[in-house]
Backbone as ProteinMPNN parsed JSONL, in Angstrom:
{"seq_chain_A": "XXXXXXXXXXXXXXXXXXXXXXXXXXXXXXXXXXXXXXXXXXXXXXXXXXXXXXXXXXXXXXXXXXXXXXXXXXXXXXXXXXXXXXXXXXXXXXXXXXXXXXXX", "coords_chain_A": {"N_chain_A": [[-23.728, 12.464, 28.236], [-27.293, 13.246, 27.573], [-29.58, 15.815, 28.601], [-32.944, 16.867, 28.492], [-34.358, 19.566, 29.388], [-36.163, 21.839, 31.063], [-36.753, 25.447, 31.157], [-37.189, 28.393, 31.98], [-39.715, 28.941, 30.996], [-39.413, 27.484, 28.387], [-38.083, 24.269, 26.346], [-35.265, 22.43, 26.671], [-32.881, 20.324, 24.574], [-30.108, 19.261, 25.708], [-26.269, 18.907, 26.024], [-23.001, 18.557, 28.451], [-21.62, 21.512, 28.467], [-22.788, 22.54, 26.761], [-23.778, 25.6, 25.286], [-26.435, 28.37, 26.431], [-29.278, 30.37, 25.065], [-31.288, 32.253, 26.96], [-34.624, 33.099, 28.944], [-34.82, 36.034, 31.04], [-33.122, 35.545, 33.907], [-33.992, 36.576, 37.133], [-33.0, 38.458, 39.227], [-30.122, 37.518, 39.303], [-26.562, 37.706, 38.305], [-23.497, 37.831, 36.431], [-21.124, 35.097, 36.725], [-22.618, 33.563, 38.557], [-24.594, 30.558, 40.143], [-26.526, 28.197, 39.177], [-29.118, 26.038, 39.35], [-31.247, 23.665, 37.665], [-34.228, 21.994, 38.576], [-36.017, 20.836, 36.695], [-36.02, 18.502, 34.788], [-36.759, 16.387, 32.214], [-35.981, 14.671, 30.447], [-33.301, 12.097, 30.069], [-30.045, 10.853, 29.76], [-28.921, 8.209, 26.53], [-29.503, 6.488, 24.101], [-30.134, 3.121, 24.896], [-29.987, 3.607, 27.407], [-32.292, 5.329, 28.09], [-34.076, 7.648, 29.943], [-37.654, 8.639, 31.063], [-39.486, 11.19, 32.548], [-42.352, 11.588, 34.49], [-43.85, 14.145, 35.006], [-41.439, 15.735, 35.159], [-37.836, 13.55, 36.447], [-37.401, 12.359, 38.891], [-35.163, 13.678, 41.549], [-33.053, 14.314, 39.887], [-30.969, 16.65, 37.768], [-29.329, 19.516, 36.566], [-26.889, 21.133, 36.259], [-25.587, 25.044, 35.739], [-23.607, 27.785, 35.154], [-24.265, 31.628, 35.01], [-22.589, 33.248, 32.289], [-23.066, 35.664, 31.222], [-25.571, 38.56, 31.427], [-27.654, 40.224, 29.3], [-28.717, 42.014, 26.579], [-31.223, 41.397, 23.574], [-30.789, 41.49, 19.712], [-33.124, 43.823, 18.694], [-35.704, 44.128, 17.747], [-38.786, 44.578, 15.266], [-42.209, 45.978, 14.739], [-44.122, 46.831, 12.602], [-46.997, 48.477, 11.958], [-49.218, 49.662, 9.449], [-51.295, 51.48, 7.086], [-52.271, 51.263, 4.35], [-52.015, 54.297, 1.974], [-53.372, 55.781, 4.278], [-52.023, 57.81, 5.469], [-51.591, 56.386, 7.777], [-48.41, 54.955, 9.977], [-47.315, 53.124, 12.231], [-44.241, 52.491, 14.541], [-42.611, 50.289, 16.122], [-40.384, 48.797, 19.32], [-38.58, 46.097, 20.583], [-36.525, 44.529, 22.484], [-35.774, 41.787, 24.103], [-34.968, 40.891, 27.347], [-32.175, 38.419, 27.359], [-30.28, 35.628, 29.652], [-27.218, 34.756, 28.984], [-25.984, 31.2, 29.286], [-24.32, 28.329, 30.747], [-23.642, 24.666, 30.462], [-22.999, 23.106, 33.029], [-22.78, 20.72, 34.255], [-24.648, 17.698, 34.508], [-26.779, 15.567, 36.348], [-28.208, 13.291, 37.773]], "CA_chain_A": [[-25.109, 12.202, 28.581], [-28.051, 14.106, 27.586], [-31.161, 15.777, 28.929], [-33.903, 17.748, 28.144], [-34.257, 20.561, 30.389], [-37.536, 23.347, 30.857], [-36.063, 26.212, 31.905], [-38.125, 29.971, 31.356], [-40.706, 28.329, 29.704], [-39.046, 26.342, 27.009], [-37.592, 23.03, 26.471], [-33.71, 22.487, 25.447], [-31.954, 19.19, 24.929], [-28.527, 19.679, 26.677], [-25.096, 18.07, 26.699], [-22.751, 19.063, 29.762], [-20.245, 21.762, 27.803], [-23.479, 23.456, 25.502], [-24.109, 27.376, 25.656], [-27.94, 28.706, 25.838], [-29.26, 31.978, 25.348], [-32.397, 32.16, 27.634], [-34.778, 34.456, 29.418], [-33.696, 36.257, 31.969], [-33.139, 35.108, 35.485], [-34.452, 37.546, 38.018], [-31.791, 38.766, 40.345], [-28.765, 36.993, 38.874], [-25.206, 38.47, 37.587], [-22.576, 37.019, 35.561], [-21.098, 34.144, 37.232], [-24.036, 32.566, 39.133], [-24.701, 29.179, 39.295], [-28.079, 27.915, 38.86], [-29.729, 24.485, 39.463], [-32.324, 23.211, 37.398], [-34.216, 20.782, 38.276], [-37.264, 20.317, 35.676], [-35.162, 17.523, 33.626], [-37.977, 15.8, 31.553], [-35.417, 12.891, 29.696], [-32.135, 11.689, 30.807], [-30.189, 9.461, 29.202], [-28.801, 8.217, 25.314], [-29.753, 5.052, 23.527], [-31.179, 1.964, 25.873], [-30.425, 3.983, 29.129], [-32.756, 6.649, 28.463], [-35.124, 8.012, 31.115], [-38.826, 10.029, 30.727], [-40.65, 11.535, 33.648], [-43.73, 11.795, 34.545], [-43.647, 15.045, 34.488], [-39.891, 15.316, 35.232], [-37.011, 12.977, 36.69], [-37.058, 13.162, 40.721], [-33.226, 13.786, 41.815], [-32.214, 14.604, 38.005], [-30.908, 18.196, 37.851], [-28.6, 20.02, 35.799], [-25.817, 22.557, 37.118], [-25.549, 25.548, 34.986], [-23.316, 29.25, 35.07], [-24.388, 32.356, 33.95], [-22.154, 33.501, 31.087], [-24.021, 36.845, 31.012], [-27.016, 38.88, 31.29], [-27.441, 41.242, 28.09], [-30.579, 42.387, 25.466], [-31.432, 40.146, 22.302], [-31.716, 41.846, 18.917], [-33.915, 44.858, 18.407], [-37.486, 43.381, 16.867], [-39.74, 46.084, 14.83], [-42.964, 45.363, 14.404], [-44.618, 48.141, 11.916], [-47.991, 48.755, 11.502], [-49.499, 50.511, 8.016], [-52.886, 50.855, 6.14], [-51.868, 52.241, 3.022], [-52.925, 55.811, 1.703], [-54.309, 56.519, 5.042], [-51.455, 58.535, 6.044], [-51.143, 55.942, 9.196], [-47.561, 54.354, 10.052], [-46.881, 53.104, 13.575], [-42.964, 51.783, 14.347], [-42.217, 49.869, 17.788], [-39.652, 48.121, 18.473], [-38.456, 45.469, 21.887], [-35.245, 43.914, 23.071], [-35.754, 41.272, 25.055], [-33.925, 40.538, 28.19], [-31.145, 37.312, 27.946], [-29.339, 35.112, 30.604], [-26.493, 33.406, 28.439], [-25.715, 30.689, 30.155], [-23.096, 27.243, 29.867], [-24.031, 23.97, 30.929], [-21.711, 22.651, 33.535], [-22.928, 19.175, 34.615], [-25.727, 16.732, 34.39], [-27.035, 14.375, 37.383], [-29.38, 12.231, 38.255]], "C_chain_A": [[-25.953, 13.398, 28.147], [-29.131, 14.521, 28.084], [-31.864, 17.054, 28.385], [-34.516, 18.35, 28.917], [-35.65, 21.475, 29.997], [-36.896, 23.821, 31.787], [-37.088, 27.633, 31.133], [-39.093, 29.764, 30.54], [-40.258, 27.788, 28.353], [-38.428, 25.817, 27.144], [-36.493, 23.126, 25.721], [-33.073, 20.848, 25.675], [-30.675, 19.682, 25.172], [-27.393, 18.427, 26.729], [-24.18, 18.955, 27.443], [-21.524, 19.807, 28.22], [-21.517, 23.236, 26.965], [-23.674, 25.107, 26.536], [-25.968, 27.674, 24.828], [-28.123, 29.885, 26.241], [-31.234, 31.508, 25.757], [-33.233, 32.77, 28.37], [-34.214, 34.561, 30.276], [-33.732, 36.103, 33.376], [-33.143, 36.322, 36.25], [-33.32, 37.545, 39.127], [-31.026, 37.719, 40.256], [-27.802, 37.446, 38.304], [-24.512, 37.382, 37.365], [-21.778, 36.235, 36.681], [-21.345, 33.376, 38.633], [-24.164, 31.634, 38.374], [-25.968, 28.918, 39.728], [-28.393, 26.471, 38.842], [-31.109, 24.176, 39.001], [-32.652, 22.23, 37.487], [-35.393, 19.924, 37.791], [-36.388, 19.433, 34.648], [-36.707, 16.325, 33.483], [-37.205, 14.356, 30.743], [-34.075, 13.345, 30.171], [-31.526, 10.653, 30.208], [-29.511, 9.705, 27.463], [-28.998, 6.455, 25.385], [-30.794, 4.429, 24.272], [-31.594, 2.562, 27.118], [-31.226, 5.355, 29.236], [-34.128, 6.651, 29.774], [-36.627, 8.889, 31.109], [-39.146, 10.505, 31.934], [-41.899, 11.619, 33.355], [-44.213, 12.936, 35.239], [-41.929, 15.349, 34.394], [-39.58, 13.87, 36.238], [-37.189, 13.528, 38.214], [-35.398, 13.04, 40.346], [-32.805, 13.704, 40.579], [-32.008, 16.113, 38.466], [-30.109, 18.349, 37.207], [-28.021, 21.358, 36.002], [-25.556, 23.576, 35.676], [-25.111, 26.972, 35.6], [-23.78, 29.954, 34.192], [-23.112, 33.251, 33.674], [-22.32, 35.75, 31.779], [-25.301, 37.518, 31.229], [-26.968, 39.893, 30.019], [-28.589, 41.335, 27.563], [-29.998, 42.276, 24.511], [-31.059, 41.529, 20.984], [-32.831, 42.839, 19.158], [-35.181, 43.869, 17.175], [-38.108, 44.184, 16.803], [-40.505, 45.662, 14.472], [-43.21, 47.249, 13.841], [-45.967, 47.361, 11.96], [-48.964, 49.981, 10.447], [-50.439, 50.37, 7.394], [-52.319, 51.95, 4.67], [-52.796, 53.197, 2.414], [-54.05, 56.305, 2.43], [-53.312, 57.728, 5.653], [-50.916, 57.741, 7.389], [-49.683, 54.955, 9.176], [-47.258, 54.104, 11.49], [-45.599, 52.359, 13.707], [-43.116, 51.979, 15.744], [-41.146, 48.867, 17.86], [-39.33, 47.168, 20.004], [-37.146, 45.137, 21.582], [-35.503, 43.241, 24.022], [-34.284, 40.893, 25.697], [-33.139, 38.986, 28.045], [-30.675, 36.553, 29.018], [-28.506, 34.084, 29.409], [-25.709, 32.363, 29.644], [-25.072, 29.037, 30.064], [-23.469, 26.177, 31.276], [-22.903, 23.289, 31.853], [-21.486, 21.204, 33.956], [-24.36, 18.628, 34.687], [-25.923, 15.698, 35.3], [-28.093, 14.122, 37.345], [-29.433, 10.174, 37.531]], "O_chain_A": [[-25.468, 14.519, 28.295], [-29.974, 13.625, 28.137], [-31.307, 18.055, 27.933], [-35.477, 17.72, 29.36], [-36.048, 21.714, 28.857], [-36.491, 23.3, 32.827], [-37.528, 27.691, 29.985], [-39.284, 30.357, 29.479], [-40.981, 27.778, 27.357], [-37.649, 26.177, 28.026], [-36.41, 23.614, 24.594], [-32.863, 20.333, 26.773], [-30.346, 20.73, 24.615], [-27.54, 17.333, 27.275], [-24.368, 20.156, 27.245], [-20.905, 19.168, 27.369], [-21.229, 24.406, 26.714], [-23.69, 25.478, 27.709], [-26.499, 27.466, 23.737], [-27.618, 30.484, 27.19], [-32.056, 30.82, 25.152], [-32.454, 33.53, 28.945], [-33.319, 33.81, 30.663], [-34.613, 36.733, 33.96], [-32.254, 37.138, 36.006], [-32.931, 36.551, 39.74], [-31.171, 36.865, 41.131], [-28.271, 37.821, 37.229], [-24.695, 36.263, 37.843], [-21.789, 36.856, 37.744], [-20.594, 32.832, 39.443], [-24.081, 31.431, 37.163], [-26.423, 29.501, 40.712], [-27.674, 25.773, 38.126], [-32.071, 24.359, 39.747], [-32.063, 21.304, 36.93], [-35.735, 18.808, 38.182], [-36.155, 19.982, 33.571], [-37.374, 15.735, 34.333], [-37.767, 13.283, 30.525], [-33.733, 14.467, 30.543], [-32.134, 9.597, 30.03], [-29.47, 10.836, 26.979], [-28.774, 5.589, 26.231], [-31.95, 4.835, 24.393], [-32.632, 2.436, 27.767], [-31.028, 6.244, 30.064], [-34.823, 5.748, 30.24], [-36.414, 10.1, 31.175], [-38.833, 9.542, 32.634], [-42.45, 11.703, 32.257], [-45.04, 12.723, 36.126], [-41.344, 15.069, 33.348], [-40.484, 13.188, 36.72], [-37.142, 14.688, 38.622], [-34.731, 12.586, 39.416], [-32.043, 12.773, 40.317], [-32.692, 16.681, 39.318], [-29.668, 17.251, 36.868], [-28.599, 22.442, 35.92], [-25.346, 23.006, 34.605], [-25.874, 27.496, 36.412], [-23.905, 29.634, 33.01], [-22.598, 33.906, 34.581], [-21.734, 36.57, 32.486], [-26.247, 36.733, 31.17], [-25.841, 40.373, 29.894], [-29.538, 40.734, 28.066], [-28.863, 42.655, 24.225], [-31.09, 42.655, 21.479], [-33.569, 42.464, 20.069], [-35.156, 43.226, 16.125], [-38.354, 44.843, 17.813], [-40.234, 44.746, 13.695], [-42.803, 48.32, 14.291], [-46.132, 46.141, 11.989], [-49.281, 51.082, 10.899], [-50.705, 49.238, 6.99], [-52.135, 53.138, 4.406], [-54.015, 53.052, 2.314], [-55.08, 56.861, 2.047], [-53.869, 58.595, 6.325], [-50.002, 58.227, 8.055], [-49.745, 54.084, 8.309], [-46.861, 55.132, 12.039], [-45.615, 51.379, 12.962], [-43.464, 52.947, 16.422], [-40.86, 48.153, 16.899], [-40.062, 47.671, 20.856], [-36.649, 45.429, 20.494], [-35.543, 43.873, 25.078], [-33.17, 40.694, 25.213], [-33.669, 38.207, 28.837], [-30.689, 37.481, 29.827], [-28.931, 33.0, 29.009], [-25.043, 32.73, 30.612], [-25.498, 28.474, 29.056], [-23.567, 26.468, 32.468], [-21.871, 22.94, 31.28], [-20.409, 20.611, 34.014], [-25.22, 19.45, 35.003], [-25.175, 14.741, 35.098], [-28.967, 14.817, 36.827], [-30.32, 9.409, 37.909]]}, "name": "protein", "num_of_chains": 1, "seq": "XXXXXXXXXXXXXXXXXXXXXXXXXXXXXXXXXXXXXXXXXXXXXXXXXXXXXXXXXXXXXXXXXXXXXXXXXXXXXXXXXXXXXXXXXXXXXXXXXXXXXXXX"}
């Protein structure tokens, strides 16, 4: 079965088994389980489901995997032959995290 989950501000279609790398859950450690229950479609083929905004009693059970930091991202900034170069750089925070079951 699949659904389409909002979780940290963005939308993932999900089958029960997938691995997502996602922001990061505020006071959570590696294996915490988590209940979402913004499920927006539900469902494959004829028996699918939409909400209106979500699915009442739909939810989707999910462990975290991990917490860890993404990739290093450098943004430069440069005006050429002014002498100016600015280098910054982020790591955002992660929750990897593995889908464990699908209801509603």
């Amino acid at each position: 079965m699949k659904a389409t989950i909002k979780t940290q501000g963005r939308q993932f279609t999900v089958v029960e088994g997938d691995i997502l790398k996602v922001n990061l859950y505020p006071e959570t450690k590696a294996g915490d389980t988590i209940d979402i229950t913004d499920v927006i479609m539900l469902g494959e083929g004829e028996a699918t489901r939409f909400g209106t905004p979500v699915i009442e009693n739909a939810s989707v059970k999910a462990t975290i995997l991990e917490n860890k930091k993404d990739k290093k991202v450098t943004t430069i900034k440069k005006k050429r032959r002014q002498g100016y170069k600015r280098v910054k750089g982020h790591r955002q925070h992660l929750s990897v995290i593995k889908i464990n079951s699908i209801e509603g």
